[in-house]
N, CA, C and O atoms as CSV, one atom per row, in Angstrom:
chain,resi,resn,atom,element,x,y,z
A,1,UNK,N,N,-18.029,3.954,-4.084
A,1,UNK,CA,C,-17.284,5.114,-4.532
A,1,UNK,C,C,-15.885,4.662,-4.961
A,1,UNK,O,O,-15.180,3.811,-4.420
A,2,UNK,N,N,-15.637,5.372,-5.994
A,2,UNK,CA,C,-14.026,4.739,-6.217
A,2,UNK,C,C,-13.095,5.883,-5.900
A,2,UNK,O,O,-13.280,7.093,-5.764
A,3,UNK,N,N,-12.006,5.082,-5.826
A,3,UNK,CA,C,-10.997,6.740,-5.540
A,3,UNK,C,C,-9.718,6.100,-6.654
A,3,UNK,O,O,-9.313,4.980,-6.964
A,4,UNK,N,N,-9.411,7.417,-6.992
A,4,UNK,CA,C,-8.111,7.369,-7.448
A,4,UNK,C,C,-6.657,7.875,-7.394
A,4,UNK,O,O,-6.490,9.029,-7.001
A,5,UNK,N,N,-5.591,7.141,-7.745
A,5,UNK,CA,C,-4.195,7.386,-7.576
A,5,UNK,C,C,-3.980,8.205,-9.136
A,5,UNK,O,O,-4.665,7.933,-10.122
A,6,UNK,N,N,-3.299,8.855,-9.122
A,6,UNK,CA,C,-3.162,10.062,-10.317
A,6,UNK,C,C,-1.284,10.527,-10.338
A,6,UNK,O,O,-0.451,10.505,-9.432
A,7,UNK,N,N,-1.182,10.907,-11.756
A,7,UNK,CA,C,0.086,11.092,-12.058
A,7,UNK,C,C,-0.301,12.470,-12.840
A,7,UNK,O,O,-0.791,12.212,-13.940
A,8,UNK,N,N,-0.212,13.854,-12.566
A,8,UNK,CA,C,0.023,14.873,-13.418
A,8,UNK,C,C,1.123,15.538,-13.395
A,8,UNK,O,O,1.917,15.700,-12.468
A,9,UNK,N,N,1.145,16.121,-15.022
A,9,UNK,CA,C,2.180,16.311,-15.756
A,9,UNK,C,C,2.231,17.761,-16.697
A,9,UNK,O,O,1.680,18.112,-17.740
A,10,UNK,N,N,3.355,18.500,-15.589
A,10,UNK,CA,C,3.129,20.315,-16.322
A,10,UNK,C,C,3.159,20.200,-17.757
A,10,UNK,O,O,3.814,19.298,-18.279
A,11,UNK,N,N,2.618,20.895,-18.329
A,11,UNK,CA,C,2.470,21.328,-19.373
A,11,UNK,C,C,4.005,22.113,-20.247
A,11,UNK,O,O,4.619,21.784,-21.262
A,12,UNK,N,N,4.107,22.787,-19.662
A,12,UNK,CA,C,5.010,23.765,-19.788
A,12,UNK,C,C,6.831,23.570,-18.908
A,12,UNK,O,O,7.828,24.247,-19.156
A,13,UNK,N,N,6.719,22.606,-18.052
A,13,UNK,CA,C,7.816,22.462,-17.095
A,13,UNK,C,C,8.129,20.587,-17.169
A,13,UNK,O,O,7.207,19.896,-17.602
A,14,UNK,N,N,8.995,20.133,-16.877
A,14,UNK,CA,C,9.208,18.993,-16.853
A,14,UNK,C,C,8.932,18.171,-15.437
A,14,UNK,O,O,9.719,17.276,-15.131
A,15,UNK,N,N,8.043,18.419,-14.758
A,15,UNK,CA,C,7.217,17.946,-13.773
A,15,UNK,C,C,6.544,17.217,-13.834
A,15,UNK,O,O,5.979,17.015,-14.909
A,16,UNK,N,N,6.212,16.321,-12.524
A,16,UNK,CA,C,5.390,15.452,-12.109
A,16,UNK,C,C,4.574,15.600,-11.240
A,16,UNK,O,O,4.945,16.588,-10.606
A,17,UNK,N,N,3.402,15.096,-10.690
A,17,UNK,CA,C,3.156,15.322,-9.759
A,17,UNK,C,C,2.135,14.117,-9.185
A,17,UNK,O,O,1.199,13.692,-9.861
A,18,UNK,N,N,2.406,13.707,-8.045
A,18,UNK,CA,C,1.860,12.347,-7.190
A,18,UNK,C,C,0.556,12.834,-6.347
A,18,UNK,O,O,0.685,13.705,-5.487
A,19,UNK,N,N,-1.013,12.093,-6.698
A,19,UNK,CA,C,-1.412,12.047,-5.822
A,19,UNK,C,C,-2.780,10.923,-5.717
A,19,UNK,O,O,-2.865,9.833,-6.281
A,20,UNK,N,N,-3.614,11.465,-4.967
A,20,UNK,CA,C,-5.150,10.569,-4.571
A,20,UNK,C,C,-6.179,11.335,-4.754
A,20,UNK,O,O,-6.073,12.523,-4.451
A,21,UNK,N,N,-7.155,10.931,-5.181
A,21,UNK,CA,C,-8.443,11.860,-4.553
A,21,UNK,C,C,-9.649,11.246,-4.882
A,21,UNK,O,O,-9.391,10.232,-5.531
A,22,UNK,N,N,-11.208,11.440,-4.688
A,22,UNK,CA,C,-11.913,10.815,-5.233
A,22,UNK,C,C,-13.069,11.468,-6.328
A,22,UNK,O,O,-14.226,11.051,-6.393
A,23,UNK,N,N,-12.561,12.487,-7.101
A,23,UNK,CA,C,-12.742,13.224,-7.779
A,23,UNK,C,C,-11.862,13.744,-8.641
A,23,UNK,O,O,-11.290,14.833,-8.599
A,24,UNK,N,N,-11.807,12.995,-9.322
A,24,UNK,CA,C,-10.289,13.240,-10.429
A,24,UNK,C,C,-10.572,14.637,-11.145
A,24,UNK,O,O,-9.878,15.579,-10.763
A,25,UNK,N,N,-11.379,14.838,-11.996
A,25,UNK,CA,C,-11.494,16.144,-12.677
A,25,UNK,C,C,-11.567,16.976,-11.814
A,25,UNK,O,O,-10.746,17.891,-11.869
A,26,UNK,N,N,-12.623,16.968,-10.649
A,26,UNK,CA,C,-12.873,18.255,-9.578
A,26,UNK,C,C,-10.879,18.340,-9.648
A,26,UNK,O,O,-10.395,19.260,-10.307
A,27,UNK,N,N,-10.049,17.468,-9.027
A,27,UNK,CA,C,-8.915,17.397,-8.355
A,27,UNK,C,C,-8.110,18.444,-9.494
A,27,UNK,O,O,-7.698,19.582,-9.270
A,28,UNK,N,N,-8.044,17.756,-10.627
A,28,UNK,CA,C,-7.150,18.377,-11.954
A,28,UNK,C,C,-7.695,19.855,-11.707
A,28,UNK,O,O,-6.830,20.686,-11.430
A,29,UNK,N,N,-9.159,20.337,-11.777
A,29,UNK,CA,C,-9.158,21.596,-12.188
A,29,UNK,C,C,-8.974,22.543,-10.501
A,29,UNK,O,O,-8.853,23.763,-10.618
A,30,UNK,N,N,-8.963,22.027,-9.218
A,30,UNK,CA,C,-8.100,22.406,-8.638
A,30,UNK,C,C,-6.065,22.690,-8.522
A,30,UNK,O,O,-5.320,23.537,-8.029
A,31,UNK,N,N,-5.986,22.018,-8.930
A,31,UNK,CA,C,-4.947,22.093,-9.137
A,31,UNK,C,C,-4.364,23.319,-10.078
A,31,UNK,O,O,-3.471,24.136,-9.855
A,32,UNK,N,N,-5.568,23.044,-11.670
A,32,UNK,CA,C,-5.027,23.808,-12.455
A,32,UNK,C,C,-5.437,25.572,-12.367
A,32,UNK,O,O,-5.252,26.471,-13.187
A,33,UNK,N,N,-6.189,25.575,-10.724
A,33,UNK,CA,C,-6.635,27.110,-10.982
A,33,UNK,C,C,-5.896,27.690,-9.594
A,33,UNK,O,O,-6.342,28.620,-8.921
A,34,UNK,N,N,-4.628,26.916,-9.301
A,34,UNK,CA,C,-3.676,27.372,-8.749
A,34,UNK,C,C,-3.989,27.388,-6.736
A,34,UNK,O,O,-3.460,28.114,-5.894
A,35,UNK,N,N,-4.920,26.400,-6.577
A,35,UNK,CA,C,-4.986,26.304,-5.186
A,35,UNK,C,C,-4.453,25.318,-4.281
A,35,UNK,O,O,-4.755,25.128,-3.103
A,36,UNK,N,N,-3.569,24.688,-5.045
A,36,UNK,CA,C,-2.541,23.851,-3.883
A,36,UNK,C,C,-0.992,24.641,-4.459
A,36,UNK,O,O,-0.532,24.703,-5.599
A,37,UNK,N,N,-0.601,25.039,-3.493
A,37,UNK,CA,C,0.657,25.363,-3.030
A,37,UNK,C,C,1.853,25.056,-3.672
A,37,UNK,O,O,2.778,25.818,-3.954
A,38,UNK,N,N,1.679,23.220,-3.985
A,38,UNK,CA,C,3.077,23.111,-4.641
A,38,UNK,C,C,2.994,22.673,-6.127
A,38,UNK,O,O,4.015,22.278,-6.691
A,39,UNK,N,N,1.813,22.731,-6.767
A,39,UNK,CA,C,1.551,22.852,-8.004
A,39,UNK,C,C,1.225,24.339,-8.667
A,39,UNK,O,O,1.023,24.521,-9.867
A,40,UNK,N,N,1.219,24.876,-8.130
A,40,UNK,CA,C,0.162,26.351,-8.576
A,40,UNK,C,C,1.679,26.948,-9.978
A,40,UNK,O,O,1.490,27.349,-11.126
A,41,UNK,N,N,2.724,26.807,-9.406
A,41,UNK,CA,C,3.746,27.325,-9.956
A,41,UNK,C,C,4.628,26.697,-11.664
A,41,UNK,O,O,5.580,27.034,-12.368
A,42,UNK,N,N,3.417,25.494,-11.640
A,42,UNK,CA,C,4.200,24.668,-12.591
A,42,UNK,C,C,2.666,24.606,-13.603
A,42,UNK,O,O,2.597,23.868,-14.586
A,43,UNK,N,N,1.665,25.385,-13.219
A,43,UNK,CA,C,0.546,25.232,-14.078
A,43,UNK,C,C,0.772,25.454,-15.694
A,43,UNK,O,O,1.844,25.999,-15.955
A,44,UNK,N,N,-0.073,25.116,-16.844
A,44,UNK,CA,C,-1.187,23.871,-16.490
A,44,UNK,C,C,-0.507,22.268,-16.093
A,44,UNK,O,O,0.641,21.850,-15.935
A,45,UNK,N,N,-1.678,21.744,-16.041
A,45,UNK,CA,C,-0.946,20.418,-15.315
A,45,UNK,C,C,-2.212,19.647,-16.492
A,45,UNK,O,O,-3.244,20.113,-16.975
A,46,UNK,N,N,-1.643,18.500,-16.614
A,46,UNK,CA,C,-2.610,17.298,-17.204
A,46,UNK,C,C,-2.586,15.923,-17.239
A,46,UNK,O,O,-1.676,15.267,-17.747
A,47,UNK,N,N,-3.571,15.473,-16.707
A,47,UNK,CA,C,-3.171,13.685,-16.271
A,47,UNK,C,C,-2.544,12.981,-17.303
A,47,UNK,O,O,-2.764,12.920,-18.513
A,48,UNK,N,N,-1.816,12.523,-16.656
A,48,UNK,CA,C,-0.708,11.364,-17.154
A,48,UNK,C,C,-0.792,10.044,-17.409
A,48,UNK,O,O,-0.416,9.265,-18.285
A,49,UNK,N,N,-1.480,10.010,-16.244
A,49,UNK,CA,C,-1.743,8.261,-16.148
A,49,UNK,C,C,-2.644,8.339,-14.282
A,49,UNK,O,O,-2.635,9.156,-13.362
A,50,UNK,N,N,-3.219,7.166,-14.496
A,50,UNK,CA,C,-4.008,7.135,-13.169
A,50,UNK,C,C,-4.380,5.607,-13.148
A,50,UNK,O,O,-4.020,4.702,-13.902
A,51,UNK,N,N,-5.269,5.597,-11.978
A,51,UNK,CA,C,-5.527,3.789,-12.018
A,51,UNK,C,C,-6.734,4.275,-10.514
A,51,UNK,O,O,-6.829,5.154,-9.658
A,52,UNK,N,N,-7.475,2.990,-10.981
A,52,UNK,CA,C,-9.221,3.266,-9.795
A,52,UNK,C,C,-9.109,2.286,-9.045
A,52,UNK,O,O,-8.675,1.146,-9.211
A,53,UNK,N,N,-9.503,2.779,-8.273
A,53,UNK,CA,C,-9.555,1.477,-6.586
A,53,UNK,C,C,-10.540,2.512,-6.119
A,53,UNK,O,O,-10.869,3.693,-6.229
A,54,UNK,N,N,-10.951,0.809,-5.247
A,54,UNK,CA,C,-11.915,0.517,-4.859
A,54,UNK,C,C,-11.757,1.057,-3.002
A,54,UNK,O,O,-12.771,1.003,-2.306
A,55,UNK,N,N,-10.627,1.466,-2.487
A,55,UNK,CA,C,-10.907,2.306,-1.224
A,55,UNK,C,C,-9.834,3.416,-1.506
A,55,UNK,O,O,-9.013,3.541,-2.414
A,56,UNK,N,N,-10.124,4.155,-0.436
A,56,UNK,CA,C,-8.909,5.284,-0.120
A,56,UNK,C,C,-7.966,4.671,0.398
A,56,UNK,O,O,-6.869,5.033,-0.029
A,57,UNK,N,N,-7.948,3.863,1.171
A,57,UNK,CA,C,-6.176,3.031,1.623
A,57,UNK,C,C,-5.847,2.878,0.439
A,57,UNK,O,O,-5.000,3.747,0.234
A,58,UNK,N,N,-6.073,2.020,-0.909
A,58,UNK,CA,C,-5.809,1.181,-1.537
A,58,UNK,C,C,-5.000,2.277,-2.701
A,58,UNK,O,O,-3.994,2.003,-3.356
A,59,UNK,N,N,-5.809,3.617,-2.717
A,59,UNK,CA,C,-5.297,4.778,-3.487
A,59,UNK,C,C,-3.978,5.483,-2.994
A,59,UNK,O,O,-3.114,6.111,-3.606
A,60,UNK,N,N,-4.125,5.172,-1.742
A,60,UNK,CA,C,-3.089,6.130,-0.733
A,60,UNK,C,C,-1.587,4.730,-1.028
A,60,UNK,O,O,-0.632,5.129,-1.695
A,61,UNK,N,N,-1.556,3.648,-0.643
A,61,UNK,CA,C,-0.429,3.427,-0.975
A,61,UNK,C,C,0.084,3.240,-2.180
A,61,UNK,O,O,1.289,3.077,-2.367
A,62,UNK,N,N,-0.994,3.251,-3.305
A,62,UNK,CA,C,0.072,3.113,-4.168
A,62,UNK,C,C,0.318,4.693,-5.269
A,62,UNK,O,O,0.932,4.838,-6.326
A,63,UNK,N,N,-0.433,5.611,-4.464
A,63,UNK,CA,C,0.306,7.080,-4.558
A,63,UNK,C,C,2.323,6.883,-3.857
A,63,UNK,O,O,3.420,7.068,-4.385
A,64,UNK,N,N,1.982,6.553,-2.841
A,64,UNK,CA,C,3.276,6.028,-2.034
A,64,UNK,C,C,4.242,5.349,-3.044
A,64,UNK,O,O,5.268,5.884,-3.462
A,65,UNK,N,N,3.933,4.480,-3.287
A,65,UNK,CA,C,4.469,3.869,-4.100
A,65,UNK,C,C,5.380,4.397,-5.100
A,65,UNK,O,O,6.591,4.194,-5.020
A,66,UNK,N,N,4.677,5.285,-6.344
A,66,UNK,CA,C,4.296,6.460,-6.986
A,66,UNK,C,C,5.810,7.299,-6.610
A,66,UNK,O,O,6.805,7.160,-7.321
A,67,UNK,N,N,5.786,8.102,-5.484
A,67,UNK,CA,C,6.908,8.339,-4.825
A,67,UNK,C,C,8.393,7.735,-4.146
A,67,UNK,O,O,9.332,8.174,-3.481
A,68,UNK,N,N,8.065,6.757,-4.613
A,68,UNK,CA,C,9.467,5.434,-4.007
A,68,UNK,C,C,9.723,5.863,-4.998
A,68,UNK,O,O,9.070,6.367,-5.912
A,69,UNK,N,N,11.598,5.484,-4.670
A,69,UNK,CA,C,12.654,5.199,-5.926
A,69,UNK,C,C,12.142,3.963,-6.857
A,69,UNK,O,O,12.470,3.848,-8.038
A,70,UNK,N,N,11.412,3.183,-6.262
A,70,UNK,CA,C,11.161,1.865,-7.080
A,70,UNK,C,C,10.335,2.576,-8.183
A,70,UNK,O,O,10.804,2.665,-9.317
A,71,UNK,N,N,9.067,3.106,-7.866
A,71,UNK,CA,C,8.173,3.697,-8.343
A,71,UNK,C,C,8.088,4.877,-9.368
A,71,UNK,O,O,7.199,5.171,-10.166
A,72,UNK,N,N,9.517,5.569,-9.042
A,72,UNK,CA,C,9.998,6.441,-10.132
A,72,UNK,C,C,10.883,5.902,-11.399
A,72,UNK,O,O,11.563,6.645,-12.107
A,73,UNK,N,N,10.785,4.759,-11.535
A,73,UNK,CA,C,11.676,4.142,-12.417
A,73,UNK,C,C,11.060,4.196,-13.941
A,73,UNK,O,O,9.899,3.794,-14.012
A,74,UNK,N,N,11.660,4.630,-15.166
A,74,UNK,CA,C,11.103,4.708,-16.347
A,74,UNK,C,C,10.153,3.143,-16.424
A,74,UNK,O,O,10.491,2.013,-16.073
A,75,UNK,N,N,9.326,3.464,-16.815
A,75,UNK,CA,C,7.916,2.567,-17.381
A,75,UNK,C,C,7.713,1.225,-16.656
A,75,UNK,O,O,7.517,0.069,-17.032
A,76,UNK,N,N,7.893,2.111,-14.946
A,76,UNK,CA,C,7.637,0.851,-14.242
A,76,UNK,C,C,6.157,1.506,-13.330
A,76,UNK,O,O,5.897,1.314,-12.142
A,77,UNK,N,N,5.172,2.495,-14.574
A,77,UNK,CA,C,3.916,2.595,-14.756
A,77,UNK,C,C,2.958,2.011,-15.649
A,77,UNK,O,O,1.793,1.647,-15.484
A,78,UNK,N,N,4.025,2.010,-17.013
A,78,UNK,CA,C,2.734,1.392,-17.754
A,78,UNK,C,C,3.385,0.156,-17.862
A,78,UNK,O,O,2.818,-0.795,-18.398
């Protein structure tokens, strides 16, 4: 199973948003039908950028990452 680290990006608002899951589309169209809490308000949302690994640790830190000051740095994604 692969899981992935994900970067979405409001549509409409200048937002970001950090996460994991192992169902990327299921994840996006949660998101985009307003059932997590701290996205619901910045809908639609649409992937940005993402990257696949091979466990859930491996997704989870570099979501972390993702969220560091290091990690927020212009195009120190692609």
């Amino acid at each position: 199973m692969n899981f992935y680290t994900y970067i979405l990006k409001s549509v409409n608002f200048n937002r970001f948003y950090y996460g994991h899951t192992h169902n990327l589309s299921d994840r996006l169209k949660i998101h985009n039908y307003g059932k997590v809490r701290s996205t619901k308000a910045f809908r639609p949302w649409v992937i940005h950028y993402y990257e696949s690994f091979s466990s859930r640790s491996e997704a989870y830190q570099r979501e972390l990452f993702f969220k560091s000051a290091e990690g927020k740095k212009p195009f120190s994604i692609i």
